[in-house]
NUFI-91822 format. One record per residue (C-alpha): residue in three letters; chain; x, y, z. Coordinates in nm, 2 decimals. Layout:
vexlo aa ALA, ch A, u X, v Y, w Z
...
% end
This chain:
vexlo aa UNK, ch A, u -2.64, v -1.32, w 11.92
vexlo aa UNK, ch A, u -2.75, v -1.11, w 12.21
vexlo aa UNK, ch A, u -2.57, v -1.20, w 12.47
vexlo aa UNK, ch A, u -2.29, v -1.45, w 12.55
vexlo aa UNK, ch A, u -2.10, v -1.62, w 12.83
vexlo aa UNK, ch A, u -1.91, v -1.91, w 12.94
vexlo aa UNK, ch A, u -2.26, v -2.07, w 13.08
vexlo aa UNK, ch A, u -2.46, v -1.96, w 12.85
vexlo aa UNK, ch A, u -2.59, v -1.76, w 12.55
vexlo aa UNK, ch A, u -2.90, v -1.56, w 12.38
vexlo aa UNK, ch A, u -3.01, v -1.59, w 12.00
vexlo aa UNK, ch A, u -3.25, v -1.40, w 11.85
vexlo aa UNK, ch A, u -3.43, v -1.65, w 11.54
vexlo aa UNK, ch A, u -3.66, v -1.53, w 11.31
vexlo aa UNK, ch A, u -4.00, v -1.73, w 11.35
vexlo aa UNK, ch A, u -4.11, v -1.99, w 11.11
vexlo aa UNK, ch A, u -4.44, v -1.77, w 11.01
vexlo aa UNK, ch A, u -4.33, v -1.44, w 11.03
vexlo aa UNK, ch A, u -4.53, v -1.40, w 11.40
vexlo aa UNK, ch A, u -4.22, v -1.26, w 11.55
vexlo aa UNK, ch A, u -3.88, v -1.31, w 11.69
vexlo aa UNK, ch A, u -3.84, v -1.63, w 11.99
vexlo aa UNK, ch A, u -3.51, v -1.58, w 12.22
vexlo aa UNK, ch A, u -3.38, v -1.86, w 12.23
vexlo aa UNK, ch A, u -3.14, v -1.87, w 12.58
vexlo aa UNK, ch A, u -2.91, v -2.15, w 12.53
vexlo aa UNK, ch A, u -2.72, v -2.33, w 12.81
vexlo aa UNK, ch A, u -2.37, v -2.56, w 12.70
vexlo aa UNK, ch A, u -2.29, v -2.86, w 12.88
vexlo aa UNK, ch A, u -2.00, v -2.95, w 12.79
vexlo aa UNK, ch A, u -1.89, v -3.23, w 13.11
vexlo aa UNK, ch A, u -2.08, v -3.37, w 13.37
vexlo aa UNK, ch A, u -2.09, v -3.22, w 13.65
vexlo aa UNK, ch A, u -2.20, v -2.88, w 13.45
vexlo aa UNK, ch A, u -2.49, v -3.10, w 13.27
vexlo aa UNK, ch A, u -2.59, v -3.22, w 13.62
vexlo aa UNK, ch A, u -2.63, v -2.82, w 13.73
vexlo aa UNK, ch A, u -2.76, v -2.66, w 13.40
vexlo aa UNK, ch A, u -2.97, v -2.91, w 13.29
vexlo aa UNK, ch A, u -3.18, v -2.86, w 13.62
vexlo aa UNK, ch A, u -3.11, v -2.48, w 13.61
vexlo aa UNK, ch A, u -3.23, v -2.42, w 13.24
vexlo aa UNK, ch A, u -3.53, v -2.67, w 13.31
vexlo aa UNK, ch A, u -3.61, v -2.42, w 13.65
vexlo aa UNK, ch A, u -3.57, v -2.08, w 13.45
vexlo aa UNK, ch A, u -3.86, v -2.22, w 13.20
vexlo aa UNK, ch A, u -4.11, v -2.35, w 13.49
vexlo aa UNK, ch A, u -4.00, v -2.04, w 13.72
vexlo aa UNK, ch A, u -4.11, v -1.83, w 13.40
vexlo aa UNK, ch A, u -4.45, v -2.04, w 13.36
vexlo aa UNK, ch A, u -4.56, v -2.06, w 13.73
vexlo aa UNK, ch A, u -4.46, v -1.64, w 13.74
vexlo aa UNK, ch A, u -4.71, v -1.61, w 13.46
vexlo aa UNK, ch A, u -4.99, v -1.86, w 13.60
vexlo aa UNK, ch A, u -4.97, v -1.62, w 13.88
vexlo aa UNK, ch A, u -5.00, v -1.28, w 13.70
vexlo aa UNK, ch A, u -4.66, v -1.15, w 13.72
vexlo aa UNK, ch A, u -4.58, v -1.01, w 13.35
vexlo aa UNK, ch A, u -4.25, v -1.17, w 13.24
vexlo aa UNK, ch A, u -4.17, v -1.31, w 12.94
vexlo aa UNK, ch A, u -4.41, v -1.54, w 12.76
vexlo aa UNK, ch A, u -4.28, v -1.92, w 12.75
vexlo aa UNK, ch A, u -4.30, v -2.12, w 12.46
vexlo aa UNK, ch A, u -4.10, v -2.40, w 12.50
vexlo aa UNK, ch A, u -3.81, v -2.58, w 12.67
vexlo aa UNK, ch A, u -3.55, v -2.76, w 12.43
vexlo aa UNK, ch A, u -3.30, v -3.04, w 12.50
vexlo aa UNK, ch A, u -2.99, v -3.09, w 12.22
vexlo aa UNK, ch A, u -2.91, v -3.45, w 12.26
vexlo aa UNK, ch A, u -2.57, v -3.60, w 12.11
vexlo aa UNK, ch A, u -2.56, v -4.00, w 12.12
vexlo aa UNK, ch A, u -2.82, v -3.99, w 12.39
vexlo aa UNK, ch A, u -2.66, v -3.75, w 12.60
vexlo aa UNK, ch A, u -2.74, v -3.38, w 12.66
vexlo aa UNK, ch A, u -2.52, v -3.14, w 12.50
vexlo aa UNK, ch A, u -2.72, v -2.82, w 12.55
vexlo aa UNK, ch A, u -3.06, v -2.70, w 12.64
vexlo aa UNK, ch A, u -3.27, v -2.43, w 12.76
vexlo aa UNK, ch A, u -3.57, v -2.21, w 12.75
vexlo aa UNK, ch A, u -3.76, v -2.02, w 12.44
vexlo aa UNK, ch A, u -3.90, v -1.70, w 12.57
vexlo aa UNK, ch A, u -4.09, v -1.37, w 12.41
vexlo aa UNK, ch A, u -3.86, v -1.10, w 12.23
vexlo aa UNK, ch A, u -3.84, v -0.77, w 12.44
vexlo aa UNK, ch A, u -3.64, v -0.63, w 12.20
vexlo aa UNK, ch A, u -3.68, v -0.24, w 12.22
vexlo aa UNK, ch A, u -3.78, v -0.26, w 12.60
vexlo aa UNK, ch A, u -3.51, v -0.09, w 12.85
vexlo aa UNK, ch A, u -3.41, v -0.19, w 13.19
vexlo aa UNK, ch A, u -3.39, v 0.07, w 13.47
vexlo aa UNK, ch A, u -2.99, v 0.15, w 13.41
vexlo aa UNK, ch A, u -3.11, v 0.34, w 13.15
vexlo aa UNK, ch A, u -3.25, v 0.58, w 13.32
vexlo aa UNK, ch A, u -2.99, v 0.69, w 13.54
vexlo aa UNK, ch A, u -3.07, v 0.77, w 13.87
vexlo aa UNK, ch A, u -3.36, v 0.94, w 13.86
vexlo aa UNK, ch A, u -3.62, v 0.98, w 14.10
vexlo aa UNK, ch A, u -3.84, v 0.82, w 13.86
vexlo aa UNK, ch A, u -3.56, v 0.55, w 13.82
vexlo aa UNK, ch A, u -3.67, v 0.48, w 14.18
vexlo aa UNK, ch A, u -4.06, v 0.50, w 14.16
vexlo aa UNK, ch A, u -4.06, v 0.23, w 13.86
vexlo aa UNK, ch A, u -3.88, v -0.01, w 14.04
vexlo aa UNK, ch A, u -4.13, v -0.01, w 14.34
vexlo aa UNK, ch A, u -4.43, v -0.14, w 14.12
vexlo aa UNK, ch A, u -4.25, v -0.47, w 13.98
vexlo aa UNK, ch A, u -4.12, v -0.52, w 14.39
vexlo aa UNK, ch A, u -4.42, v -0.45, w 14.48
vexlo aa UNK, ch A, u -4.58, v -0.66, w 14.25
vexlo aa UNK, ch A, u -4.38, v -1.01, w 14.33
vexlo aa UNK, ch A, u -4.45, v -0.93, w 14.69
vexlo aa UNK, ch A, u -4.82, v -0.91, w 14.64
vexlo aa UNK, ch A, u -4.80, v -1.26, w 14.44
vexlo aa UNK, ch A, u -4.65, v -1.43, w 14.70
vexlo aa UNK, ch A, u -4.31, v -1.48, w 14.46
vexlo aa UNK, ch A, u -3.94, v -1.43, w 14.59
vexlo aa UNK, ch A, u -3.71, v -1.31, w 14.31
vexlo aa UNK, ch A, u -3.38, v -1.39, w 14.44
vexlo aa UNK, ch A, u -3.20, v -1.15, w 14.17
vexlo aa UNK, ch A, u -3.43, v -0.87, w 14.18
vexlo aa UNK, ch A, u -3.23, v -0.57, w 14.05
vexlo aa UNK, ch A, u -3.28, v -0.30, w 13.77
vexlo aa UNK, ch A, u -3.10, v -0.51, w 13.48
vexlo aa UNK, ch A, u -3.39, v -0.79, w 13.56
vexlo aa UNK, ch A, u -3.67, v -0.52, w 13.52
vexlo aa UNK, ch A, u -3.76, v -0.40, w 13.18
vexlo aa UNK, ch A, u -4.02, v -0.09, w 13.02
vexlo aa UNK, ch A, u -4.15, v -0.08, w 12.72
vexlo aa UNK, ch A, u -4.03, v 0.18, w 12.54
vexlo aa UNK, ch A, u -4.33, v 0.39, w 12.62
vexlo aa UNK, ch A, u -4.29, v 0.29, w 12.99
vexlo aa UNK, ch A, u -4.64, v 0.19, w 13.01
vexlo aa UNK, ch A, u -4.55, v -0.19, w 13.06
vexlo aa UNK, ch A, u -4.27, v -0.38, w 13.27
vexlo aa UNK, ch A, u -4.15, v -0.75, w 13.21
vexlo aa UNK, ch A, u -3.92, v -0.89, w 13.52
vexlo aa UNK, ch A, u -3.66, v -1.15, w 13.38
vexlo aa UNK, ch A, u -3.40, v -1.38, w 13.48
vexlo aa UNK, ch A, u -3.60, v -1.64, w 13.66
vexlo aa UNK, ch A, u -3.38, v -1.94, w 13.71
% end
């Protein structure tokens, strides 16, 4: 488990043939009205991250979209994205005037694509551990 909440929570599984490690970010729906809102909003984070990477923004690669059905209804569902595990987000380096010149290039980068991240903050931004290469997340 990498992360969990009351709307939702993250998974790391171990791929099939050994290729590496798929998130899997999992949304409950546990009555109506919350299937009606995170059944559209899980659905939105996957396309959000597939139109992103049509366009040349580096997020997370997409592999799939998933739906858990019980009797024919949905009961959970969400998006399977790329690992970043090792990468850090720009909390981690304090406050730093190079803090503050890493986050301009992802900014600056949406805005050159035409794309409005409506929760653009450090958490959302992540290095590589070298700090060569950035991944912005969170797209829903």
């Amino acid at each position: 488990m990498l992360k969990q909440a009351r709307q939702r929570f993250a998974a790391r599984v171990p791929a099939i043939d050994g290729s590496g490690t798929p998130v899997f970010k999992v949304f409950p729906l546990q009555n109506l009205a919350s299937r009606l809102r995170c059944r559209k909003y899980a659905f939105r984070e996957f396309a959000n991250l597939r139109e992103a990477q049509r366009r040349g923004i580096p997020v997370p690669a997409p592999f799939a979209y998933f739906e858990k059905r019980r009797l024919g209804f949905v009961v959970a569902n969400g998006p399977v994205i790329e690992d970043l595990a090792g990468w850090h987000d720009l909390r981690q380096f304090g406050g730093t005037l190079s803090a503050a010149t890493m986050a301009c290039e992802p900014l600056a980068e949406l805005w050159r694509r035409g794309c409005l991240h409506i929760d653009a903050r450090d958490e959302n931004t992540l290095y590589a551990p070298e700090g060569h290469e950035y991944r912005i997340i969170d797209w829903q």
